[in-house]
Kinemage of the C-alpha trace (Angstrom):
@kinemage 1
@onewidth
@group {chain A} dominant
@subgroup {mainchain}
@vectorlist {calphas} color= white
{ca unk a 1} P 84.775 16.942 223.358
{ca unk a 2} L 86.002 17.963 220.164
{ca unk a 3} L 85.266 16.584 216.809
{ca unk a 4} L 87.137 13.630 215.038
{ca unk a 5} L 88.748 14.344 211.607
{ca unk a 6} L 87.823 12.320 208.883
{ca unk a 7} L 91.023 10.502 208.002
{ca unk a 8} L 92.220 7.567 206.165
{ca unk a 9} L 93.953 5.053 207.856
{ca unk a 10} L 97.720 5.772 206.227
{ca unk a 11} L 97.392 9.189 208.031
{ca unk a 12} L 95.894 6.880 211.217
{ca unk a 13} L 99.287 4.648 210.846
{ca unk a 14} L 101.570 8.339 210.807
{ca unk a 15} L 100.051 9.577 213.560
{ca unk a 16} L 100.169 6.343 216.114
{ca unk a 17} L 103.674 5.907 214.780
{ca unk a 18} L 104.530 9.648 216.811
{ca unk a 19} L 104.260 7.745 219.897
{ca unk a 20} L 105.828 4.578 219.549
{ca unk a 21} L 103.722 2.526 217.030
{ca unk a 22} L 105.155 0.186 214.770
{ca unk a 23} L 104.358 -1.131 211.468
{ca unk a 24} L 103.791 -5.129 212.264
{ca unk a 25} L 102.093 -6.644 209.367
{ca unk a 26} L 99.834 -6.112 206.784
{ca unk a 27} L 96.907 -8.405 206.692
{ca unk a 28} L 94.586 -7.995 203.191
{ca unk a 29} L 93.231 -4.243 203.743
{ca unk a 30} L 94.244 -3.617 207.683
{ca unk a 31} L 97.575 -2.574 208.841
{ca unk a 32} L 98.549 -4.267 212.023
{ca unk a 33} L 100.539 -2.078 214.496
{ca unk a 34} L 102.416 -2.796 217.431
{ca unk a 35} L 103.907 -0.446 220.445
{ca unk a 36} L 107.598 -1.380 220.838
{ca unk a 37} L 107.426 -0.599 224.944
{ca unk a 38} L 105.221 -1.018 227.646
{ca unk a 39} L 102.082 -1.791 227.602
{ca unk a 40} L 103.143 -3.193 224.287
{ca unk a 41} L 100.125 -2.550 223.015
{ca unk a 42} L 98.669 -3.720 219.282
{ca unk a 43} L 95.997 -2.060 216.967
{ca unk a 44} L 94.206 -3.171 213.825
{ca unk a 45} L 93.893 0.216 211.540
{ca unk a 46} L 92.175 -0.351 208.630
{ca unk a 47} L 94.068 0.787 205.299
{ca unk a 48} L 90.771 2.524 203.810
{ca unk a 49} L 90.342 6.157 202.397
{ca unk a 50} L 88.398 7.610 205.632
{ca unk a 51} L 88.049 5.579 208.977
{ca unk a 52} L 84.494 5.378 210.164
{ca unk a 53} L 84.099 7.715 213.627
{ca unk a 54} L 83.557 4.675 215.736
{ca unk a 55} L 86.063 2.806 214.424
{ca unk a 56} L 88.354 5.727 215.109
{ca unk a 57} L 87.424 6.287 218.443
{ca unk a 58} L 88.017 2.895 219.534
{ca unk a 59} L 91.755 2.850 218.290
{ca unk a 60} L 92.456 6.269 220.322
{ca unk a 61} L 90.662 4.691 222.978
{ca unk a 62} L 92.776 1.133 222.715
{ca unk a 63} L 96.166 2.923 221.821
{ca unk a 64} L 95.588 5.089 225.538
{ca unk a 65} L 95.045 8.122 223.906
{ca unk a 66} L 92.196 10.904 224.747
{ca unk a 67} L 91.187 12.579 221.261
{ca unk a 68} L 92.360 15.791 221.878
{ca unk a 69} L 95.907 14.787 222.434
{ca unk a 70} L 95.350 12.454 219.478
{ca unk a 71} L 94.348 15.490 217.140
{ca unk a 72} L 97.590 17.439 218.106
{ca unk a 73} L 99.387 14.079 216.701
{ca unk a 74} L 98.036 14.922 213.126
């Protein structure tokens, strides 16, 4: 398994909107996105200068992702 980038969550927000994310809402420092299809899926990203790994792992793992083809997103 290959190593997660340390990223911040705007670049988090670019690279979910690649496959179909959407900018919902805003709510205080965590930017709410939503997948216009099916599964319609929604993620909480949190608008901070690097993402913890485990909170990054999580929101590949809820958006359906694997990290690899997340990584080729960036």
């Amino acid at each position: 398994m290959p190593k997660l980038p340390v990223i911040s969550g705007r670049e988090a927000v670019k690279a979910f909107s690649k496959i179909g994310y959407e900018v919902d809402h805003q709510t205080g420092s965590h930017i709410i996105l939503r997948q216009s299809k099916y599964p319609n899926r929604r993620l909480t990203v949190p608008n901070h200068k690097e993402i913890s790994k485990g909170t990054l792992r999580g929101l590949i793992k809820q958006s359906g992702l694997t990290v690899e083809e997340f990584i080729e997103l960036l």
